[in-house]
C-alpha positions in Angstrom: -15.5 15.5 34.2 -12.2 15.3 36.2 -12.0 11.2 35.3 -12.6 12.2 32.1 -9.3 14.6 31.6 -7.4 12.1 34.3 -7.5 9.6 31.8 -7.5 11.7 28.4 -3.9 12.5 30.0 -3.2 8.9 30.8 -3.9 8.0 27.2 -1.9 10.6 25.7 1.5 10.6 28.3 1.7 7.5 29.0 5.0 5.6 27.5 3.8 2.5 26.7 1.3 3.0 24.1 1.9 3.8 21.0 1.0 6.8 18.6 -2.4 6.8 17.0 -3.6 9.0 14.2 -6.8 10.1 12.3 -6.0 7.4 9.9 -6.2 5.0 12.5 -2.1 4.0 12.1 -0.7 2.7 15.4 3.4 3.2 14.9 5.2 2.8 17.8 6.8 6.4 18.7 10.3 4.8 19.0 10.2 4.4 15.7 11.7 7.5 13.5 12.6 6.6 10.0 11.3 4.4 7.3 12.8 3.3 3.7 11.0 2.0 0.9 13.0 0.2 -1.6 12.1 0.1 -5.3 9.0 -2.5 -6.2 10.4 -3.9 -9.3 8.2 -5.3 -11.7 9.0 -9.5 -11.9 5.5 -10.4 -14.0 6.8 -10.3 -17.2 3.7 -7.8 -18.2 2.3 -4.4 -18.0 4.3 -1.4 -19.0 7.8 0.2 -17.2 6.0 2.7 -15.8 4.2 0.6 -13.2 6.9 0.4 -11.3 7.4 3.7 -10.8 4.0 4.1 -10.2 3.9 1.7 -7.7 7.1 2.7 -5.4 5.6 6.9 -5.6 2.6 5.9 -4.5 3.6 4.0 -1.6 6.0 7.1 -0.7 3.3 9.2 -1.4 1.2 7.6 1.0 4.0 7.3 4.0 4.9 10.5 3.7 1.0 11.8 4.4 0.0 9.5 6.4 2.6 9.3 9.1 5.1 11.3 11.0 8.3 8.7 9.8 11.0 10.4 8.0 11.8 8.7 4.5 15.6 7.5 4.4 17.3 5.9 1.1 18.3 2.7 3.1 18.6 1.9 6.8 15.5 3.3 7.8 13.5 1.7 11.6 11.0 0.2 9.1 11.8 -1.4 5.4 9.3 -2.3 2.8 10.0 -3.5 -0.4 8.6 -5.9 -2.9 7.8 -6.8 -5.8 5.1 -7.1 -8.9 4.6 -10.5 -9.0 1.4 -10.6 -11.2 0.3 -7.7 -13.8 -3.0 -9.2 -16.0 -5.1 -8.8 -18.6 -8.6 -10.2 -18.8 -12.2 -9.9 -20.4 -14.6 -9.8 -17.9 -18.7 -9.6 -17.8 -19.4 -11.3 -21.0 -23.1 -10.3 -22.3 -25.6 -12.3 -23.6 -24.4 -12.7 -27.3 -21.0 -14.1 -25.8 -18.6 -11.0 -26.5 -17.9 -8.7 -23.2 -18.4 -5.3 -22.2 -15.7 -4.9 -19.6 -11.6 -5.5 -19.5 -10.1 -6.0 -16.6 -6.4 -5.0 -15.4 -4.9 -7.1 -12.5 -1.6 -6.3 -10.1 -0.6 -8.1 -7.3 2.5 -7.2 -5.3 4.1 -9.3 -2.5 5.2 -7.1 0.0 7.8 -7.7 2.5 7.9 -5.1 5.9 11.0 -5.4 8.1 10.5 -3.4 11.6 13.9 -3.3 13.1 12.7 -2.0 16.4 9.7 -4.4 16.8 10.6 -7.4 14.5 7.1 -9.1 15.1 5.3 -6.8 13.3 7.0 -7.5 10.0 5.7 -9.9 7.3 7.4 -11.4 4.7 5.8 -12.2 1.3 2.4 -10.8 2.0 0.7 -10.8 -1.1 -1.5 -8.0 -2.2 -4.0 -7.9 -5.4 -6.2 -5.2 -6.6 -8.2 -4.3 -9.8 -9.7 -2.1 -12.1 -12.3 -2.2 -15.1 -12.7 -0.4 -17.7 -15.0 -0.5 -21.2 -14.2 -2.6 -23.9 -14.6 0.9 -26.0 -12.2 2.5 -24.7 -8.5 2.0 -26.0 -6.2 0.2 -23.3 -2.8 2.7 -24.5 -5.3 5.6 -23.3 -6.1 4.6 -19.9 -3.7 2.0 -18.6 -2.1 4.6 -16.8 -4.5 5.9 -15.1 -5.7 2.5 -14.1 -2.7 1.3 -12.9 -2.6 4.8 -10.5 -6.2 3.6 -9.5 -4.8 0.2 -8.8 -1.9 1.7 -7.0 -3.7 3.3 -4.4 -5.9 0.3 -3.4 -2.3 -1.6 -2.9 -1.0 1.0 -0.6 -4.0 1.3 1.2 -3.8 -1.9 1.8 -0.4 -2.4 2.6 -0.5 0.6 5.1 -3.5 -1.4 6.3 -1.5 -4.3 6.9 1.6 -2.2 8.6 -0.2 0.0 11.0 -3.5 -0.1 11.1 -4.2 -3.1 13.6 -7.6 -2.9 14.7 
């Protein structure tokens, strides 16, 4: 029992390692702010608001998941990006050649600068997700929602990539 706290309290005061959480990030405690610059939208398709959509979520999803403090510009750690691909396509086509299914596409690259540990940046990571949805139902009524579905498979990902490094 007393190795057991001896190194519970070795894991959780020593200096060296880093912070963990319940969502399984691993951000070095040095590191206090973060800044996420606007993912413009460079495809040439899909509607203005993806953007937005985009750059919230990925806020949304800092501000949640970690302990970092969101700056405007300057901040230990820098993402920002861009769409690089937004598609439309028909996909599982049935046995009479027309198909059931459309199929929206966006993939970001990302690039993550970590002033305090350069290393673990990336530069130009590219990042795709999806979503389907029936050929019945009108695209102006549910691209929005789709893209929000879309949007949080990105971020997962990208937080993924950024500080979860198992």
């Amino acid at each position: 029992m007393r190795s057991i706290l001896f190194i519970a309290f070795l894991l959780i005061f020593s200096n060296s390692c880093k912070v963990y959480s319940f969502t399984g990030a691993n951000i070095d405690p040095n590191i206090k702010t973060i800044s996420i610059e606007y993912i413009y939208n460079k495809s040439g398709n899909g509607p203005a608001s993806a953007s937005d959509i985009i750059t919230n979520s990925l806020k949304e999803k800092m501000l949640i998941n970690t302990s970092l403090k969101q700056v405007n510009q300057g901040g230990d750690i820098v993402f920002s990006g861009d769409i690089v691909s937004y598609n439309y396509s028909i996909q599982a086509p049935t046995g009479n050649l027309s198909s059931d299914l459309r199929r929206i596409t966006i993939s970001l690259k990302v690039n993550l600068i970590n002033h305090l540990n350069p290393s673990e940046g990336f530069e130009q990571q590219q990042f795709t997700r999806f979503a389907d949805y029936p050929v019945t139902e009108d695209l102006s009524t549910v691209e929005e929602n789709l893209i929000r579905e879309i949007s949080l498979q990105l971020v997962d990902d990208i937080f993924n990539k950024a500080f979860v490094k198992w």
